[in-house]
PyMOL Python script that loads the backbone (N, CA, C, O; Angstrom):
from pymol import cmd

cmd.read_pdbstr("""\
ATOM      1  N   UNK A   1      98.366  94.410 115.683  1.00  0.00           N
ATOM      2  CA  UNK A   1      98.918  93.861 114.454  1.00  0.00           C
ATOM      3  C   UNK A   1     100.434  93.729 114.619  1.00  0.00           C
ATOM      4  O   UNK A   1     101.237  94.421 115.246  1.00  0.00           O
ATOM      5  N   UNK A   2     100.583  92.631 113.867  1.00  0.00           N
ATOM      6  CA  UNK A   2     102.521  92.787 114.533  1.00  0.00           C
ATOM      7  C   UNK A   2     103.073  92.541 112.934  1.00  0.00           C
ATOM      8  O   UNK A   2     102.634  91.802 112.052  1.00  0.00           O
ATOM      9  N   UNK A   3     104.052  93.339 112.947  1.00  0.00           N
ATOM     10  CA  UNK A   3     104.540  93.547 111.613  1.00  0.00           C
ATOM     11  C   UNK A   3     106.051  92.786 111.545  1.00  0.00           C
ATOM     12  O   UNK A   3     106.821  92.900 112.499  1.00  0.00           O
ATOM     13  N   UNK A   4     106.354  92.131 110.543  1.00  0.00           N
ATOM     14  CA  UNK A   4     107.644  91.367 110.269  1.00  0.00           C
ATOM     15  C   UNK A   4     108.380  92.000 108.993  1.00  0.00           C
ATOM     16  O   UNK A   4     107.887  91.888 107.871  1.00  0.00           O
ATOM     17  N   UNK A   5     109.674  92.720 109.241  1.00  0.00           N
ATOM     18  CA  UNK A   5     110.137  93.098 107.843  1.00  0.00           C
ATOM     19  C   UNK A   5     111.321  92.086 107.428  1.00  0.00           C
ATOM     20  O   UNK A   5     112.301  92.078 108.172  1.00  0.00           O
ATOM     21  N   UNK A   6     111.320  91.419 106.555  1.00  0.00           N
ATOM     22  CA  UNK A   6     112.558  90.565 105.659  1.00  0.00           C
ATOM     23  C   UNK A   6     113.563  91.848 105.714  1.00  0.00           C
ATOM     24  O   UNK A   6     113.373  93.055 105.864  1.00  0.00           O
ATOM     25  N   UNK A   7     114.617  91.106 105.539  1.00  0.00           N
ATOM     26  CA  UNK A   7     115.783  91.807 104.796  1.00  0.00           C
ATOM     27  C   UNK A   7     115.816  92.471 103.245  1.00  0.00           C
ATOM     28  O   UNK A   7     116.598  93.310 102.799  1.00  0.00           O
ATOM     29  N   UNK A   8     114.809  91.867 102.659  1.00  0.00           N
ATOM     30  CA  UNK A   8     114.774  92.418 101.343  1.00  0.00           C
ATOM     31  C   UNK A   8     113.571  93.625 101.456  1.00  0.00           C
ATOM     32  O   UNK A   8     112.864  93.618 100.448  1.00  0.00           O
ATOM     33  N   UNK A   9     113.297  94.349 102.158  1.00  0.00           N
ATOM     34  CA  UNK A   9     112.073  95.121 102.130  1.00  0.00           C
ATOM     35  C   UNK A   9     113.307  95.788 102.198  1.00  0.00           C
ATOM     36  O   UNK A   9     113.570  96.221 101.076  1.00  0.00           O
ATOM     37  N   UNK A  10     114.359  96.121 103.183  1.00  0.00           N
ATOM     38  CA  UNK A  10     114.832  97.473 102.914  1.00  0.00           C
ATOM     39  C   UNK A  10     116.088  97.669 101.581  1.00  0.00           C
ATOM     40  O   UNK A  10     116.800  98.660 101.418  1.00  0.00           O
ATOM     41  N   UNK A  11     116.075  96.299 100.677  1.00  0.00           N
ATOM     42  CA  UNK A  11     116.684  96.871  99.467  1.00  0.00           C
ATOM     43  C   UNK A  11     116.855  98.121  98.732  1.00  0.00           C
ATOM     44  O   UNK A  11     117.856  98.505  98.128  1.00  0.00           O
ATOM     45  N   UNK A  12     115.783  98.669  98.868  1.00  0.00           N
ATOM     46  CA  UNK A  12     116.059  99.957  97.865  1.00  0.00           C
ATOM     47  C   UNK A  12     116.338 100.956  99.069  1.00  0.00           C
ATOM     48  O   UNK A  12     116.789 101.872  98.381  1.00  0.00           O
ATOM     49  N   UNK A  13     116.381 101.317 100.032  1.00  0.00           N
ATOM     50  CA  UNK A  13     116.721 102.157 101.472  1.00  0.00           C
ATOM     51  C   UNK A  13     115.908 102.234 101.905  1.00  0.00           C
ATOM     52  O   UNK A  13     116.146 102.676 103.029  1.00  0.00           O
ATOM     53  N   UNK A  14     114.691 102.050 101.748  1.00  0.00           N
ATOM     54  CA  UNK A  14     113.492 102.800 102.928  1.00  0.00           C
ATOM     55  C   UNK A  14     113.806 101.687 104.176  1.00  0.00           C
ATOM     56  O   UNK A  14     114.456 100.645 104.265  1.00  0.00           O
ATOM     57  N   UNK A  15     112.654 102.820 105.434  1.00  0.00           N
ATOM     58  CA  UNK A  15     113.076 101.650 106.357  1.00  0.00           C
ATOM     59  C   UNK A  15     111.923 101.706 106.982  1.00  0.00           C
ATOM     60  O   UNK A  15     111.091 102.411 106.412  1.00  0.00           O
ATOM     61  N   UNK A  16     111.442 100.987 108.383  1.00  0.00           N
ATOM     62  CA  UNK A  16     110.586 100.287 108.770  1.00  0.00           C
ATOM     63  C   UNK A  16     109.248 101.917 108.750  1.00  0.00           C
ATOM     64  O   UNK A  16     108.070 102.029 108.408  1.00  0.00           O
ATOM     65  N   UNK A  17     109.943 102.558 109.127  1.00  0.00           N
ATOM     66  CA  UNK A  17     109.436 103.937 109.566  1.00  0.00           C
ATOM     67  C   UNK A  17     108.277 104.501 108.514  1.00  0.00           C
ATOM     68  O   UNK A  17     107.143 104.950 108.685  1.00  0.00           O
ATOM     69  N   UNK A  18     109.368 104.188 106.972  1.00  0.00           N
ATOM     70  CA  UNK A  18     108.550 104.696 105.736  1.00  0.00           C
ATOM     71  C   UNK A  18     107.314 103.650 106.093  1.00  0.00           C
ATOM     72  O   UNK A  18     106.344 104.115 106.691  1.00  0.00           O
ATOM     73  N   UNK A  19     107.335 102.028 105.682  1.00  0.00           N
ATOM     74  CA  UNK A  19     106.036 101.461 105.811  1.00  0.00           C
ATOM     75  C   UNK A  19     104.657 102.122 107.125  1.00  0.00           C
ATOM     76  O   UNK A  19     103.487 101.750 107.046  1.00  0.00           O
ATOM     77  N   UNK A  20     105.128 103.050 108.153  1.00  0.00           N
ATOM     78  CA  UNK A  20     103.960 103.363 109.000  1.00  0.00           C
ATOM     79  C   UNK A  20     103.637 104.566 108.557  1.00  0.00           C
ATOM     80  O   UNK A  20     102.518 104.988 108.849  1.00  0.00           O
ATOM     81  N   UNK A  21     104.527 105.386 107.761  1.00  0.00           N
ATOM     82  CA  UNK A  21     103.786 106.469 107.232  1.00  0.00           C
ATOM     83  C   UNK A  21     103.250 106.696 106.271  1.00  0.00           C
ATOM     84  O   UNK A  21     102.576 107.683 105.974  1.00  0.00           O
ATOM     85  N   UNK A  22     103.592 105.462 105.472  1.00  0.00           N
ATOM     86  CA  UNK A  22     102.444 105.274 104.370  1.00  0.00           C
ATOM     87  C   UNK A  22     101.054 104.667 104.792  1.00  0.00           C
ATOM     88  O   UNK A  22      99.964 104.963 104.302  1.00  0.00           O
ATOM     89  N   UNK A  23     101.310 103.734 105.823  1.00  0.00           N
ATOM     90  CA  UNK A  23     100.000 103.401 106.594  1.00  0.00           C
ATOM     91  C   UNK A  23      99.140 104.542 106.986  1.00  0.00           C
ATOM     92  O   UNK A  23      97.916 104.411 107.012  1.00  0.00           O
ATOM     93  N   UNK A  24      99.830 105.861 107.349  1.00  0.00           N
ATOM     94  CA  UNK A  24      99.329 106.813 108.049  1.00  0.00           C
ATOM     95  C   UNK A  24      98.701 107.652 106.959  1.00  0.00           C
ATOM     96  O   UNK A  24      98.033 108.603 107.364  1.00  0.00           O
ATOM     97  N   UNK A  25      98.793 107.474 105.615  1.00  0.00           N
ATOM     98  CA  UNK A  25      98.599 108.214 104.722  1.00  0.00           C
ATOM     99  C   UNK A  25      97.181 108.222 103.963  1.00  0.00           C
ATOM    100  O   UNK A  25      96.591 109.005 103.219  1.00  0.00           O
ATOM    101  N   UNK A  26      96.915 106.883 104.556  1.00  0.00           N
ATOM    102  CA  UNK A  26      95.709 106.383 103.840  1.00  0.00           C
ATOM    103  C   UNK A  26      95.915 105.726 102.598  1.00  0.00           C
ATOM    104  O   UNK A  26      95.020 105.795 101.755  1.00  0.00           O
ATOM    105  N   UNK A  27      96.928 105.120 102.365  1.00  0.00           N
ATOM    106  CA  UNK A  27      97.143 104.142 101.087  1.00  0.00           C
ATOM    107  C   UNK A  27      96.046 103.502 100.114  1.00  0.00           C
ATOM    108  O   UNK A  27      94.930 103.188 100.526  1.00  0.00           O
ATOM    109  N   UNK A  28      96.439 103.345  98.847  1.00  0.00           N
ATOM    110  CA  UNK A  28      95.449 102.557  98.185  1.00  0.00           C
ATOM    111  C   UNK A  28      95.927 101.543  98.413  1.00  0.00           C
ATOM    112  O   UNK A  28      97.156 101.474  98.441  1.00  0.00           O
ATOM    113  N   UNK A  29      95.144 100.415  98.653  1.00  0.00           N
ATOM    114  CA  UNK A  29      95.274  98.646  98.981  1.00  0.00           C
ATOM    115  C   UNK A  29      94.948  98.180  97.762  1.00  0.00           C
ATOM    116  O   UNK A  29      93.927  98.499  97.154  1.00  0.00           O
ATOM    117  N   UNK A  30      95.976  97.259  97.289  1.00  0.00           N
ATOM    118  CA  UNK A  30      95.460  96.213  96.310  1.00  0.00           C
ATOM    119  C   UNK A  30      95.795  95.191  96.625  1.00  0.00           C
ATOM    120  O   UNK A  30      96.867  95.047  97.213  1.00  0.00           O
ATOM    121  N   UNK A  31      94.561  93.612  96.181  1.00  0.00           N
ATOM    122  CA  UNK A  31      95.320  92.759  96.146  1.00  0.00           C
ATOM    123  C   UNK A  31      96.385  92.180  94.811  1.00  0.00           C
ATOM    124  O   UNK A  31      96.299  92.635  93.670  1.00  0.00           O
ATOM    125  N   UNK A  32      97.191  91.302  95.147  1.00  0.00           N
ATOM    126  CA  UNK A  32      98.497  91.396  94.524  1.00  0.00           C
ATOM    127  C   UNK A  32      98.013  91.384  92.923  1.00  0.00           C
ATOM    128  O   UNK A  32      97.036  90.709  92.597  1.00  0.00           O
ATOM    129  N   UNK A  33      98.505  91.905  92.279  1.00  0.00           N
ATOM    130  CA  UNK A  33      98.468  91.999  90.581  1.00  0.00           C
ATOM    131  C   UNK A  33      98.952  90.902  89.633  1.00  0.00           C
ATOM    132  O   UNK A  33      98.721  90.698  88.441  1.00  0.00           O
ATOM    133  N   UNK A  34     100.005  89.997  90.915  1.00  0.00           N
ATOM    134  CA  UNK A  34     100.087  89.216  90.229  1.00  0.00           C
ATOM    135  C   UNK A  34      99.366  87.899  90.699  1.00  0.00           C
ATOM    136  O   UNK A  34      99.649  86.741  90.395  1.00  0.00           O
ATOM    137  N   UNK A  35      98.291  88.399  91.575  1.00  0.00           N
ATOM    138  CA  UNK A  35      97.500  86.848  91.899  1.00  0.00           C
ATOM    139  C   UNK A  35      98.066  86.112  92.925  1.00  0.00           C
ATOM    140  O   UNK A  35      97.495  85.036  93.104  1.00  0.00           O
ATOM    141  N   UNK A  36      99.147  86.374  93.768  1.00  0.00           N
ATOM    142  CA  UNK A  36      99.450  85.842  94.982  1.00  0.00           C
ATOM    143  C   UNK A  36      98.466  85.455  95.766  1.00  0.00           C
ATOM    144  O   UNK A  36      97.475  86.186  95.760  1.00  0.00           O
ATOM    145  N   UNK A  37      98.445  84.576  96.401  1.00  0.00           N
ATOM    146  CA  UNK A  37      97.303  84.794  97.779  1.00  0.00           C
ATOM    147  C   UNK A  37      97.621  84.870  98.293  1.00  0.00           C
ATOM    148  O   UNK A  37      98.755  84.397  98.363  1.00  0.00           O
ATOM    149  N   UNK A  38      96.952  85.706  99.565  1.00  0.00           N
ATOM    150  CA  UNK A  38      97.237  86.833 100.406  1.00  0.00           C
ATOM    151  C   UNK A  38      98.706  87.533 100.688  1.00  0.00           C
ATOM    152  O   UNK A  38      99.473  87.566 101.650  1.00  0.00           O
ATOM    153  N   UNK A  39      98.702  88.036  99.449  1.00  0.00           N
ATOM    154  CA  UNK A  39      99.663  89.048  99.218  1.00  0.00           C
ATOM    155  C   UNK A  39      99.022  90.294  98.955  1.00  0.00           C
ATOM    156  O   UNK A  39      98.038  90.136  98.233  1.00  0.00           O
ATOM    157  N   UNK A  40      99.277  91.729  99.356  1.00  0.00           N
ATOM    158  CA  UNK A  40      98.430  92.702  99.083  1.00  0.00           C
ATOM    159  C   UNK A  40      99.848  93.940  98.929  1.00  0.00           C
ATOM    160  O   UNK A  40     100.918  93.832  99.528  1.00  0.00           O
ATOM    161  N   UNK A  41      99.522  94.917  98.099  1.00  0.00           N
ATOM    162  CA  UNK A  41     100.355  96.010  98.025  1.00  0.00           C
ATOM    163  C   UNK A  41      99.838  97.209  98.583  1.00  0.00           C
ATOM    164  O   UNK A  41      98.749  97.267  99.153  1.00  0.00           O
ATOM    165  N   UNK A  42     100.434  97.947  98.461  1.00  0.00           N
ATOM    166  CA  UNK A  42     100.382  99.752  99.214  1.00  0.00           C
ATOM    167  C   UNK A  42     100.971 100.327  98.175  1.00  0.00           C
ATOM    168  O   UNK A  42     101.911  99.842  97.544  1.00  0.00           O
ATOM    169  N   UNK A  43     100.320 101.602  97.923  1.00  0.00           N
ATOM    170  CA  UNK A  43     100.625 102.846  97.045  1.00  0.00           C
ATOM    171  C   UNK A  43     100.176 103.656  97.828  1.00  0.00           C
ATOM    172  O   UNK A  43      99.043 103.990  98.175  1.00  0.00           O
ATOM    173  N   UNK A  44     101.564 104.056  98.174  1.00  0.00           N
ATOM    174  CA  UNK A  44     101.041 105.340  99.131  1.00  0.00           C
ATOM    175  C   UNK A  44     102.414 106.997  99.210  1.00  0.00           C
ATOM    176  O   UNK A  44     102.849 107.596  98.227  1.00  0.00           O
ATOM    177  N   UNK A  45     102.669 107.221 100.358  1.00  0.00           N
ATOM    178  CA  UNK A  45     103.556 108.403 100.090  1.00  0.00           C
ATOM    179  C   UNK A  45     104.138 108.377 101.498  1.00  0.00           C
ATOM    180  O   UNK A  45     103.341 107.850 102.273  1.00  0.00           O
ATOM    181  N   UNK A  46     105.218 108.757 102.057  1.00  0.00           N
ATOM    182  CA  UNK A  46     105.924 108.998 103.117  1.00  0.00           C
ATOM    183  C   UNK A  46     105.825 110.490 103.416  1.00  0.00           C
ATOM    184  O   UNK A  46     105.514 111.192 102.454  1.00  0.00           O
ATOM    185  N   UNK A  47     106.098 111.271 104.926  1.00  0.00           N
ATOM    186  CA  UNK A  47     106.277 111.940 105.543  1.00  0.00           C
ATOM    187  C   UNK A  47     107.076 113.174 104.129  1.00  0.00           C
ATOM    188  O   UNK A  47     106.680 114.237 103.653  1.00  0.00           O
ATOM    189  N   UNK A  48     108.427 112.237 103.865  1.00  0.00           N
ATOM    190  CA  UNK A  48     109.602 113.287 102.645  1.00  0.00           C
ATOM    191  C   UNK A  48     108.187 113.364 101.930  1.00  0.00           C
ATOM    192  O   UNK A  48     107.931 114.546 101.701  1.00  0.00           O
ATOM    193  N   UNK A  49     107.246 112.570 101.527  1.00  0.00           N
ATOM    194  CA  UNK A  49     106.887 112.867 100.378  1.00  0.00           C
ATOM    195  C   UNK A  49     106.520 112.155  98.707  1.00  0.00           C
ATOM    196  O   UNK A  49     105.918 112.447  97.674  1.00  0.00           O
ATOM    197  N   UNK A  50     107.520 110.818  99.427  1.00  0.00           N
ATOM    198  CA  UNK A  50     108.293 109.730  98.560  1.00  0.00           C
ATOM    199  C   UNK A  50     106.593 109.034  98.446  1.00  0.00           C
ATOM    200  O   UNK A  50     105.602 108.850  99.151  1.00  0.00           O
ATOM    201  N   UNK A  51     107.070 108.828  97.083  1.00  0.00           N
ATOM    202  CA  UNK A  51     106.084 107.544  96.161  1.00  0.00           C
ATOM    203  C   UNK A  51     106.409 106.574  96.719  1.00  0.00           C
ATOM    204  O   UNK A  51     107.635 106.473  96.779  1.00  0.00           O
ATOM    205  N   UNK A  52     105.598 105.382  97.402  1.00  0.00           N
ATOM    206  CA  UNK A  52     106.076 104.020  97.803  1.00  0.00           C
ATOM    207  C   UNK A  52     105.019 103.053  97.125  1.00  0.00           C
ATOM    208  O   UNK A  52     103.914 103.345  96.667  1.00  0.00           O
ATOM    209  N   UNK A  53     105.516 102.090  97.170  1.00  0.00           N
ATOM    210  CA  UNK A  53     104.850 100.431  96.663  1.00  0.00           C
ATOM    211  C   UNK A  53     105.505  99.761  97.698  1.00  0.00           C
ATOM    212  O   UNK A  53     106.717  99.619  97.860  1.00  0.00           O
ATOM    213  N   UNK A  54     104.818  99.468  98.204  1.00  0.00           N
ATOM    214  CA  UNK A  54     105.158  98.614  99.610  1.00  0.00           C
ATOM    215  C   UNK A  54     104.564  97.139  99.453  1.00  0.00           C
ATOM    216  O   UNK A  54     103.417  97.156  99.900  1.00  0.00           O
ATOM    217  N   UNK A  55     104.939  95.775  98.950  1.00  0.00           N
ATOM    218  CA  UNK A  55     104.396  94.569  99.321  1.00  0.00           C
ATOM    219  C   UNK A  55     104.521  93.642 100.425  1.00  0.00           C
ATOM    220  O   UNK A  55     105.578  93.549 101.049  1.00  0.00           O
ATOM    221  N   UNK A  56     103.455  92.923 100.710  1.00  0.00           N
ATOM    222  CA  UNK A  56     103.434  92.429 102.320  1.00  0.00           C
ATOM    223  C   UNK A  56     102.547  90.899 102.224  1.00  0.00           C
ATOM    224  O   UNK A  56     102.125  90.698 101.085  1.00  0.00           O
ATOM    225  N   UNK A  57     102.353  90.278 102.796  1.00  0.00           N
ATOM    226  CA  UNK A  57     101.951  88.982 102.823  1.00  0.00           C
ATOM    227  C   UNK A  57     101.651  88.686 104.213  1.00  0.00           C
ATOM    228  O   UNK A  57     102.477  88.781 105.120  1.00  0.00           O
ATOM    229  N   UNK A  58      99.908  88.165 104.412  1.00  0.00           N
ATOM    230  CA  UNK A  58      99.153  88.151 105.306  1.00  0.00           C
ATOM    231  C   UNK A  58      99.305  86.427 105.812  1.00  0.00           C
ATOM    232  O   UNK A  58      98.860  85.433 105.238  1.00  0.00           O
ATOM    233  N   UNK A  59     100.227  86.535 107.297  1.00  0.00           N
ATOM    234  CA  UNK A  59     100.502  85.087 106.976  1.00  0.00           C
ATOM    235  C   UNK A  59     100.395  84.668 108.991  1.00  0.00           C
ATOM    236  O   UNK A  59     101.261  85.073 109.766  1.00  0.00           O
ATOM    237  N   UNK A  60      99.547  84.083 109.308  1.00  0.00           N
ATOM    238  CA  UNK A  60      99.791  83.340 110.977  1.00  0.00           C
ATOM    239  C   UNK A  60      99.306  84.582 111.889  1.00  0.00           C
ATOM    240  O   UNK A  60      99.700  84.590 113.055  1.00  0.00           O
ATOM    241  N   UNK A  61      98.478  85.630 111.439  1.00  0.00           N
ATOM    242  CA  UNK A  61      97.984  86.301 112.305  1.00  0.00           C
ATOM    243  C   UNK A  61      99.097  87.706 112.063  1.00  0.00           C
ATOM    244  O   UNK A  61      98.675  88.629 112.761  1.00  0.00           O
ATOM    245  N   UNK A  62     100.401  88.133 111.270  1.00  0.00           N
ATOM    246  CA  UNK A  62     101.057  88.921 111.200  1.00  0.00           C
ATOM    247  C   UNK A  62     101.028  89.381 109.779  1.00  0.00           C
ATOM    248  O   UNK A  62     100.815  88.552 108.895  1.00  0.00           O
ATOM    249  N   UNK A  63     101.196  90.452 109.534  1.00  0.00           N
ATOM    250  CA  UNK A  63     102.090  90.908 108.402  1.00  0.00           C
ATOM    251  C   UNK A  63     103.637  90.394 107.988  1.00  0.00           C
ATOM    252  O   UNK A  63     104.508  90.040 108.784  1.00  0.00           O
ATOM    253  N   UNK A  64     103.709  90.434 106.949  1.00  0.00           N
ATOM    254  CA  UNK A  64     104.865  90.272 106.581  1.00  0.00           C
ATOM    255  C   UNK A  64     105.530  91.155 105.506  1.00  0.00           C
ATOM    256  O   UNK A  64     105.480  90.704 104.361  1.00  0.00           O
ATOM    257  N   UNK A  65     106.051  92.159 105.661  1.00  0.00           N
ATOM    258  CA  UNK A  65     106.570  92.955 104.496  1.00  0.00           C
ATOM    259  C   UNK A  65     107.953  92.515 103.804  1.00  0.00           C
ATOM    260  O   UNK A  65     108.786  91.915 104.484  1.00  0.00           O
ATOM    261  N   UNK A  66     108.199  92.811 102.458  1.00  0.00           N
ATOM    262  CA  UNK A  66     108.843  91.743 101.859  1.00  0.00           C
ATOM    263  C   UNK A  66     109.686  92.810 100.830  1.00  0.00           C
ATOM    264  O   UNK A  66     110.855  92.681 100.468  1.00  0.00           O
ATOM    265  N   UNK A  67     108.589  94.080 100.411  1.00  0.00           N
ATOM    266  CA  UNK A  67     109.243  94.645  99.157  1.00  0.00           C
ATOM    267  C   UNK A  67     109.289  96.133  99.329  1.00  0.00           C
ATOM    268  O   UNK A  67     108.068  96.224  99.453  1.00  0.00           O
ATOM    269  N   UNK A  68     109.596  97.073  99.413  1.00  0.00           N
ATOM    270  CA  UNK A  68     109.103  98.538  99.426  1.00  0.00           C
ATOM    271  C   UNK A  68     110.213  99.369  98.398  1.00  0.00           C
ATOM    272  O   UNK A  68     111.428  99.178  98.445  1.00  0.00           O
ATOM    273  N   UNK A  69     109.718 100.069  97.716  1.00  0.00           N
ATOM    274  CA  UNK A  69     110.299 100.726  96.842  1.00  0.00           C
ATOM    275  C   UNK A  69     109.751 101.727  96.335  1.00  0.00           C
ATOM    276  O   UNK A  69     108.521 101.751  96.367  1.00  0.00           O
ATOM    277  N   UNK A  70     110.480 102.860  95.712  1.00  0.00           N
ATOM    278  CA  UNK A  70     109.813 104.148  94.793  1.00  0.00           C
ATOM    279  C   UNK A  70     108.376 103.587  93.888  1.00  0.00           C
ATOM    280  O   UNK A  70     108.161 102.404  93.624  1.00  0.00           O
ATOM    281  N   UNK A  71     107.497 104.734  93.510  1.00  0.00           N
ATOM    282  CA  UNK A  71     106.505 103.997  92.166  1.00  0.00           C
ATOM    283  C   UNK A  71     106.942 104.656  91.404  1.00  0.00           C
ATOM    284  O   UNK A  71     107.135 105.871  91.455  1.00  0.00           O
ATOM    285  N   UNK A  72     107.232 103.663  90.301  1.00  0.00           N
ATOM    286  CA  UNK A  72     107.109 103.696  89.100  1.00  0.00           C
ATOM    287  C   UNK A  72     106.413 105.419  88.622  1.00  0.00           C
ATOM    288  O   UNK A  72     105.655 105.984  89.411  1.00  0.00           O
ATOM    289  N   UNK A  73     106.792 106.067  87.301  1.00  0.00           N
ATOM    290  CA  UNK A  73     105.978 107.037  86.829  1.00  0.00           C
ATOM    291  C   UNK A  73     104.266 106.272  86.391  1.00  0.00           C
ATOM    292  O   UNK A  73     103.143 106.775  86.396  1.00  0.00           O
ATOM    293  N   UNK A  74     104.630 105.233  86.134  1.00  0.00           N
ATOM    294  CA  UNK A  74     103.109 104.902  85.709  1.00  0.00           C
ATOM    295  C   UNK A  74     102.125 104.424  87.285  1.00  0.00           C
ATOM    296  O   UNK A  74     100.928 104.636  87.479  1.00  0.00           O
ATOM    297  N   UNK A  75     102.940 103.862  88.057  1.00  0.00           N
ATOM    298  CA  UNK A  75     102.169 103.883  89.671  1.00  0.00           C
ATOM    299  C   UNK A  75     102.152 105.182  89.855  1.00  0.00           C
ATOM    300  O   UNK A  75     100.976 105.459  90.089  1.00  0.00           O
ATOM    301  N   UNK A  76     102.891 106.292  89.886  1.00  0.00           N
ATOM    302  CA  UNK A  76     102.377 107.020  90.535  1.00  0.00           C
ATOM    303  C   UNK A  76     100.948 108.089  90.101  1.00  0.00           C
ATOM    304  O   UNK A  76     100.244 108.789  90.829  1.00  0.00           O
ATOM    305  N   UNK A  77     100.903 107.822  88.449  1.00  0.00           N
ATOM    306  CA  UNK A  77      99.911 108.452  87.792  1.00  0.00           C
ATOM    307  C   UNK A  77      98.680 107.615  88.253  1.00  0.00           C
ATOM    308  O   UNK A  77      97.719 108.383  88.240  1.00  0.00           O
ATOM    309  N   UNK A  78      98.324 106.470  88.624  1.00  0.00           N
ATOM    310  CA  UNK A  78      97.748 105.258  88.944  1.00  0.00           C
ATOM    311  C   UNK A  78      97.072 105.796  90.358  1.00  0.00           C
ATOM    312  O   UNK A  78      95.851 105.747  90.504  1.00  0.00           O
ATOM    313  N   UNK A  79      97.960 106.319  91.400  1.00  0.00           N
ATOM    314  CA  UNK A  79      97.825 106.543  92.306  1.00  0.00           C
ATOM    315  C   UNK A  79      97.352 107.916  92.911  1.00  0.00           C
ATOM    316  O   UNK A  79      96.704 108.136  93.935  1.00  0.00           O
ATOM    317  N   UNK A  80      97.917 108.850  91.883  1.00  0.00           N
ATOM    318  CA  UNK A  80      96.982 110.525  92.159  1.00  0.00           C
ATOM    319  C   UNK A  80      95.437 110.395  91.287  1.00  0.00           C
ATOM    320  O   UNK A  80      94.558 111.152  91.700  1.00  0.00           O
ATOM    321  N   UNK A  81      95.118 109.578  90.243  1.00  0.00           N
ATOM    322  CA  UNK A  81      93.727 109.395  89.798  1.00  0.00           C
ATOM    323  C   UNK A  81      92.909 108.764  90.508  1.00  0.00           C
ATOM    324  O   UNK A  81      91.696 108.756  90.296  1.00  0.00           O
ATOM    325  N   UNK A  82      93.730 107.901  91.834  1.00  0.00           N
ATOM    326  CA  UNK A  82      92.544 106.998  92.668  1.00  0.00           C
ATOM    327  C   UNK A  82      92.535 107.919  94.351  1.00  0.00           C
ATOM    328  O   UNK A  82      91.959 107.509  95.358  1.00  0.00           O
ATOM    329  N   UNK A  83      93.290 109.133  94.242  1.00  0.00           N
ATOM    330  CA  UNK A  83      93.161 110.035  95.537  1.00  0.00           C
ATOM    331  C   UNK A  83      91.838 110.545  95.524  1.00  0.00           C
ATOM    332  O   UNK A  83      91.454 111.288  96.427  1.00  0.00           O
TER     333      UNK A  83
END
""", "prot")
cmd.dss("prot")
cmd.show_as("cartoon", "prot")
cmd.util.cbc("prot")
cmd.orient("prot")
């Protein structure tokens, strides 16, 4: 799998590292909420510990990550009821 990060994925600070340890975490997958196609999110947790929402877009055989940031108090309640 080959992964592409934009410049705007590391807006809020995380960096490429957080997206594989949320991979490693066993994330919940959704597709996008707001109806993108093939756009899919991650709710998952990092190594620190950190709440992530990670968005990515399935595009030419690669990933594309685009967004990663803290969750929300209401993602993260979202996300310990679907563990």
């Amino acid at each position: 799998m080959v992964v592409v990060f934009t410049e705007s994925a590391h807006k809020h600070g995380f960096q490429e590292e957080d997206f594989y340890e949320v991979l490693e975490s066993g994330p919940l997958k959704l597709r996008s909420r707001r109806g993108l196609e093939g756009v899919y999110e991650l709710y998952g947790r990092n190594y620190a510990g950190e709440y992530l929402h990670i968005a990515y877009r399935r595009e030419a055989g690669r990933d594309i990550v685009f967004h990663m940031r803290a969750m929300s108090p209401r993602e993260k309640q979202r996300h310990r009821k679907n563990l």
